[in-house]
BANUVO-620294 format. One record per residue: residue number from 1; residue in three letters; chain; x, y, z of N, C-alpha, C in turn. Coordinates in pm, whole numbers, plus 32768, in hexadecimal, padded with zeros to 4 digits. Layout:
BEGIN
(rec NUM, ALA, A, (X, Y, Z), (X, Y, Z), (X, Y, Z)) ...
This chain:
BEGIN
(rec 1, UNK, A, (1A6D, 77BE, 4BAD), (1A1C, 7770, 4C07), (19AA, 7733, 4BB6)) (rec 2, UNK, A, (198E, 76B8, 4BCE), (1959, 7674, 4B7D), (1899, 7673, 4B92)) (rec 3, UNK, A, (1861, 769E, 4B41), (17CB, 76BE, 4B96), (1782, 7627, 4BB4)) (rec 4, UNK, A, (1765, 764F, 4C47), (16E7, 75C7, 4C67), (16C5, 7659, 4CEF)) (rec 5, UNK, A, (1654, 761F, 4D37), (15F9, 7630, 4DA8), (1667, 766B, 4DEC)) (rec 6, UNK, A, (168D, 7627, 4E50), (16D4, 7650, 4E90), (173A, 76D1, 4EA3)) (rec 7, UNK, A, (17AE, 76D3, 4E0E), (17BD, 772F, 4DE4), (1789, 77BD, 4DC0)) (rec 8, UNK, A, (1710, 7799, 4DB3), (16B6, 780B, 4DC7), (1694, 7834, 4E32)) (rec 9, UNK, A, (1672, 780C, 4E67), (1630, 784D, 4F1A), (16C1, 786D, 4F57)) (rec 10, UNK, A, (171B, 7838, 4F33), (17A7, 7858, 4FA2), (17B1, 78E3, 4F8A)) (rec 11, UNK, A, (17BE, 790C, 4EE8), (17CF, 7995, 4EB7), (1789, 79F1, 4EDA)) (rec 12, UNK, A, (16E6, 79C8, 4ECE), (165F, 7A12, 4EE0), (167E, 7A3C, 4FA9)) (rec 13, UNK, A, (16D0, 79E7, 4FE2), (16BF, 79F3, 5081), (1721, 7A57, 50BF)) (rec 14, UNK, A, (17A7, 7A33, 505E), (1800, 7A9F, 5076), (17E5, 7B08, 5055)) (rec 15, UNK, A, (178B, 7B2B, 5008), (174D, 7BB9, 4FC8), (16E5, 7BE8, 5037)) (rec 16, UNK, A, (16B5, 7B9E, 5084), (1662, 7BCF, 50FA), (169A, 7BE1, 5199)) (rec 17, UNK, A, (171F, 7B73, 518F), (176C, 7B8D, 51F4), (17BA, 7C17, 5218)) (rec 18, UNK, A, (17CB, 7C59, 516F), (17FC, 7CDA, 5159), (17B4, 7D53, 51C5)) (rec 19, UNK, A, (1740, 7D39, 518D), (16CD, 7DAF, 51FC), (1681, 7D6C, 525B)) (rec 20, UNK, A, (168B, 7CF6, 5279), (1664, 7CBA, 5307), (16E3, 7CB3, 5365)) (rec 21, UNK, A, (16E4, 7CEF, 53CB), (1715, 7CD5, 5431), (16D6, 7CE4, 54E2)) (rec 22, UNK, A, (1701, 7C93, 553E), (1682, 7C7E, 55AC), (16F1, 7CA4, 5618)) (rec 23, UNK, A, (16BA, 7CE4, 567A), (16F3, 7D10, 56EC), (16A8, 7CC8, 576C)) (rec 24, UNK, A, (16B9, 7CD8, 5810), (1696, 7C9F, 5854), (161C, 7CAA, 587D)) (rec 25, UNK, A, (15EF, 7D4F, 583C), (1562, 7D80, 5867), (150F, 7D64, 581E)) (rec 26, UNK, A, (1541, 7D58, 578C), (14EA, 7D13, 5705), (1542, 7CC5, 56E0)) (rec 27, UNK, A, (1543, 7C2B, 56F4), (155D, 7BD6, 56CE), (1555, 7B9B, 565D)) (rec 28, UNK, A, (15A1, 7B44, 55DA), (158C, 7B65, 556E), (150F, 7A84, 5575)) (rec 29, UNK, A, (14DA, 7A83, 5524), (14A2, 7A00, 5526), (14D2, 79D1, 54A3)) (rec 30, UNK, A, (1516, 7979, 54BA), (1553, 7923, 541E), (14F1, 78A7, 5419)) (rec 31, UNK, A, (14DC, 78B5, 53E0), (148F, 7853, 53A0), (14D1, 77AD, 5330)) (rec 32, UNK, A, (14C5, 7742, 535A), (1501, 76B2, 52EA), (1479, 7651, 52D2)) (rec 33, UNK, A, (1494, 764E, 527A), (140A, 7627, 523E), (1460, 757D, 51E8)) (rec 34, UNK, A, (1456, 753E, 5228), (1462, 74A6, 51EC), (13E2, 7461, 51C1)) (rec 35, UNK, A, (13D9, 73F8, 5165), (1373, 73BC, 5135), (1314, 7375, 51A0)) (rec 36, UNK, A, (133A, 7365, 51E9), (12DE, 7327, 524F), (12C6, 737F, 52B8)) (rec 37, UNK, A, (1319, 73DC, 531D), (131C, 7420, 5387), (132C, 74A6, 533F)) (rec 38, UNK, A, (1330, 74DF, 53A8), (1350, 7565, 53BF), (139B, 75C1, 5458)) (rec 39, UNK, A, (13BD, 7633, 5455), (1430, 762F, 54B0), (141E, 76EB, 54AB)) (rec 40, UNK, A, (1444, 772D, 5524), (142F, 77B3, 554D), (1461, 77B8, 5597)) (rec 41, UNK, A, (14E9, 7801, 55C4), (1535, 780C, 5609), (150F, 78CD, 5612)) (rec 42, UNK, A, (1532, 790D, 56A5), (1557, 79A6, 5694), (15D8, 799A, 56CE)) (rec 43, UNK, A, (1621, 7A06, 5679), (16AE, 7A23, 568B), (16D0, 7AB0, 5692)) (rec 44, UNK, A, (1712, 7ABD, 5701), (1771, 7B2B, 570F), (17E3, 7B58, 56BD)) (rec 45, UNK, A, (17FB, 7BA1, 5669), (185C, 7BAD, 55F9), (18BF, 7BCA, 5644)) (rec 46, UNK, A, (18B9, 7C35, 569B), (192A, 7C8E, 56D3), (1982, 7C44, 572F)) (rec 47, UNK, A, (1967, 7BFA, 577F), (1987, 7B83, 57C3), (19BA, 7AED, 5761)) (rec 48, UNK, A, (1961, 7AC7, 5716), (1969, 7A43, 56C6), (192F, 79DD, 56FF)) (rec 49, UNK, A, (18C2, 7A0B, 5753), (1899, 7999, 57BA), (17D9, 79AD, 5794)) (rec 50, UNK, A, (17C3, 791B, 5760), (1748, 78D2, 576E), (1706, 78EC, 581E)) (rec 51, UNK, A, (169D, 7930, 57EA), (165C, 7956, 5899), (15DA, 78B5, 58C5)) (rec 52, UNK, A, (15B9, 78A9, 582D), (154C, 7827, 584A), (1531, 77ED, 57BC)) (rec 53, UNK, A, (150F, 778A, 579B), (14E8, 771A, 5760), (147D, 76FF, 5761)) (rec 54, UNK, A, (1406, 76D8, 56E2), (13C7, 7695, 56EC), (139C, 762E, 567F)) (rec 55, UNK, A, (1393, 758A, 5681), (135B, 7580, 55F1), (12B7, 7520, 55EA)) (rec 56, UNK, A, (12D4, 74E8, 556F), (1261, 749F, 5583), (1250, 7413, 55AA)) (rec 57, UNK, A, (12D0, 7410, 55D0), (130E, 735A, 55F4), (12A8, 7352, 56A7)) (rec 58, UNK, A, (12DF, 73A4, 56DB), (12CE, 73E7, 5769), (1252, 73BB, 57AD)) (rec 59, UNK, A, (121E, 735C, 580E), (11A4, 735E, 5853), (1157, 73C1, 5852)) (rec 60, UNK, A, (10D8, 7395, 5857), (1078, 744A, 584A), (1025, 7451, 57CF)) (rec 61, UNK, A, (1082, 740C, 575E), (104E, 7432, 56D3), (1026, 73A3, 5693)) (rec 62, UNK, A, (0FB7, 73E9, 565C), (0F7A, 735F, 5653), (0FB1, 7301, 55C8)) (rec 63, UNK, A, (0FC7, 729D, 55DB), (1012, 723F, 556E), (0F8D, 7213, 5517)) (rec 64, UNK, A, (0F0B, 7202, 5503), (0EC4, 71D8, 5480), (0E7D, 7242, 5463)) (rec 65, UNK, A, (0ED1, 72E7, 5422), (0E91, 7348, 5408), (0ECE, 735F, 539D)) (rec 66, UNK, A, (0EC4, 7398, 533B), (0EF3, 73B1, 52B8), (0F79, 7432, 52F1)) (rec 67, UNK, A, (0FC8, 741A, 52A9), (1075, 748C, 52B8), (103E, 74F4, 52B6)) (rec 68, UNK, A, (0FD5, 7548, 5289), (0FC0, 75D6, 528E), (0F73, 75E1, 52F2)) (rec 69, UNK, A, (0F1B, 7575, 5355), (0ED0, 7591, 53C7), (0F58, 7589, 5448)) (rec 70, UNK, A, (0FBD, 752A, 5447), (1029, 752F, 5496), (1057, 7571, 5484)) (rec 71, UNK, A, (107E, 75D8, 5429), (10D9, 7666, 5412), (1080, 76B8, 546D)) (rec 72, UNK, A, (1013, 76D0, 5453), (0FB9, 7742, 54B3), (0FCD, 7730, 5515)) (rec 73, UNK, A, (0FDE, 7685, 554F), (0FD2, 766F, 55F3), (106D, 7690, 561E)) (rec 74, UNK, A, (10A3, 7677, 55C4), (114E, 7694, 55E6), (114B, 7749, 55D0)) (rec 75, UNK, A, (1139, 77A2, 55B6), (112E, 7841, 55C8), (10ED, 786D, 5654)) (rec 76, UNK, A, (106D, 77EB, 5643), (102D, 784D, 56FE), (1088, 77FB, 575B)) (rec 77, UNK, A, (10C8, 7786, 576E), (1109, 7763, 57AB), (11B0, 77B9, 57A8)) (rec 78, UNK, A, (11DB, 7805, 574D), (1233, 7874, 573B), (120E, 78E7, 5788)) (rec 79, UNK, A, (118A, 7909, 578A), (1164, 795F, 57B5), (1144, 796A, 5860)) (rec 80, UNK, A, (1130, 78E9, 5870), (10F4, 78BE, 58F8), (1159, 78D0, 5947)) (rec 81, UNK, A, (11F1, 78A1, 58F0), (1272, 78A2, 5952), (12C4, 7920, 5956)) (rec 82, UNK, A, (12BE, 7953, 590B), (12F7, 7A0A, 58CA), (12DA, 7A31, 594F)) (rec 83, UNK, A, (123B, 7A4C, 5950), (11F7, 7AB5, 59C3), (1201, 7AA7, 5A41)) (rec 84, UNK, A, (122F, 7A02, 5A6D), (1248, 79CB, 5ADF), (12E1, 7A04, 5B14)) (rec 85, UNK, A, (1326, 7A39, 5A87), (13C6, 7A80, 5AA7), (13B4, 7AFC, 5AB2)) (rec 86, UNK, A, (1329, 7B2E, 5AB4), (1318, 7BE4, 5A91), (134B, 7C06, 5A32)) (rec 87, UNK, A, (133F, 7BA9, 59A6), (135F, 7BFB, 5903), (12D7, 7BE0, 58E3)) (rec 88, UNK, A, (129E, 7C7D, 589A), (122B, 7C7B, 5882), (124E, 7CB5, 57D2)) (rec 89, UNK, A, (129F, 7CF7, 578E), (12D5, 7D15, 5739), (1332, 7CB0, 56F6)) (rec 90, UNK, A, (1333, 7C85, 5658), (13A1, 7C5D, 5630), (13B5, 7C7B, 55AB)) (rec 91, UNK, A, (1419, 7C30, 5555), (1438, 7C36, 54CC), (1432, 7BB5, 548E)) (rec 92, UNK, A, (13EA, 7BA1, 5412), (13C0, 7B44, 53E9), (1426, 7B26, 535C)) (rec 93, UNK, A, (144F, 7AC6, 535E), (1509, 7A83, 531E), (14A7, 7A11, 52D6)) (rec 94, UNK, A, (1448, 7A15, 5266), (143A, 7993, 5215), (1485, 7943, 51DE)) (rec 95, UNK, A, (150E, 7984, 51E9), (1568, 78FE, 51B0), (156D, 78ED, 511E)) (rec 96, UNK, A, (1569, 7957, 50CB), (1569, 7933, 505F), (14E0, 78D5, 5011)) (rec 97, UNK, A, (146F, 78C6, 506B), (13F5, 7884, 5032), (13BA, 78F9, 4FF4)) (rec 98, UNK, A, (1325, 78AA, 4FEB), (12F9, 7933, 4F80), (12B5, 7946, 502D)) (rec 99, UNK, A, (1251, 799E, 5027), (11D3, 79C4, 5092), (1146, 7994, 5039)) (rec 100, UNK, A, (1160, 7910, 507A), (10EE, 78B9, 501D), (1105, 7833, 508B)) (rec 101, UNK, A, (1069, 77F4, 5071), (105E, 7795, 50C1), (107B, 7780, 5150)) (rec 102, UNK, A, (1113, 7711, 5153), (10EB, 770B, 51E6), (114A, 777D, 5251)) (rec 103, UNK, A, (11B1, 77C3, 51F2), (120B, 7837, 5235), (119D, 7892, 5266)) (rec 104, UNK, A, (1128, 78A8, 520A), (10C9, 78F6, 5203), (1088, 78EC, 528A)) (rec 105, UNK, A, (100A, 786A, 5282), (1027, 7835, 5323), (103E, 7812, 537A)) (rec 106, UNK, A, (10D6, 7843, 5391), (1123, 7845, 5439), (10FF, 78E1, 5444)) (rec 107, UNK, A, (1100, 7931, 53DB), (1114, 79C2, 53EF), (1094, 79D8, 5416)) (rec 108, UNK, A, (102C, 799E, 53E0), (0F98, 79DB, 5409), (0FA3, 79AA, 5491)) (rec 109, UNK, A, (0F90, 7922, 54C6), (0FB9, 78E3, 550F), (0FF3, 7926, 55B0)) (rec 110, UNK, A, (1082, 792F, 5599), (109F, 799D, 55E6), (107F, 7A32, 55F9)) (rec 111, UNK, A, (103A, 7A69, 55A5), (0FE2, 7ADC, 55AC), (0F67, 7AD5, 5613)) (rec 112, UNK, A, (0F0F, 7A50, 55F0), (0EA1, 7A36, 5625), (0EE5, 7A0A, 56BF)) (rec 113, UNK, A, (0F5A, 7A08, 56D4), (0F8E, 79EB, 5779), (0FC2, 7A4A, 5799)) (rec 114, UNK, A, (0FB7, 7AD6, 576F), (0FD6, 7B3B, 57A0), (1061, 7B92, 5786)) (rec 115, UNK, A, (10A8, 7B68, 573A), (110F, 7B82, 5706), (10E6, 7C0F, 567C)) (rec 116, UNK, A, (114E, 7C66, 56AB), (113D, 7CE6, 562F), (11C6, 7CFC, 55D7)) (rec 117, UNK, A, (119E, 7D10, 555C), (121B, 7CF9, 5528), (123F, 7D4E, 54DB)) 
């Protein structure tokens, strides 16, 4: 396999997919981190079913804020909708990023909205 970016995080993700797994009561939060947006889905492993969605495309979040202030608003808005399903617990799936920047704040983000992880 030929090394670039990508290749790396796929490997680095399957290595976390190994010991991450999310159930219905702790839901797992995957995290996609594209150059412009960002994206947080929680998923049910045991099932295979996405319980909710959220990104930064989405009304709510403000469009002339720098990507790491819309990542935060996209975590309490994760958080805002979690608790509205009665998940107050989850598992946090970076996706093969590092825990830096803006993965960093969705996680604070959704912390500061009440989410325990």
């Amino acid at each position: 396999m030929k090394f670039n970016k990508e290749n790396r995080r796929r490997r680095i993700h399957f290595r976390v997919r190994s010991k991450v797994s999310g159930t219905a009561g702790r839901p797992r939060a995957s995290v996609y981190r594209s150059n412009q947006a960002i994206y947080c889905q929680l998923i049910d492993d045991i099932k295979g079913h996405t319980i909710l969605a959220v990104s930064s495309r989405e009304e709510g979040i403000p469009e002339k804020a720098t990507k790491v202030e819309k990542a935060k608003a996209v975590g309490k808005l994760l958080a805002e909708r979690a608790i509205s399903q009665n998940i107050q617990n989850i598992v946090f799936d970076r996706g093969g990023y590092l825990y830096h920047g803006r993965v960093k704040a969705l996680a604070e983000g959704a912390r500061e909205g009440g989410l325990q992880f």
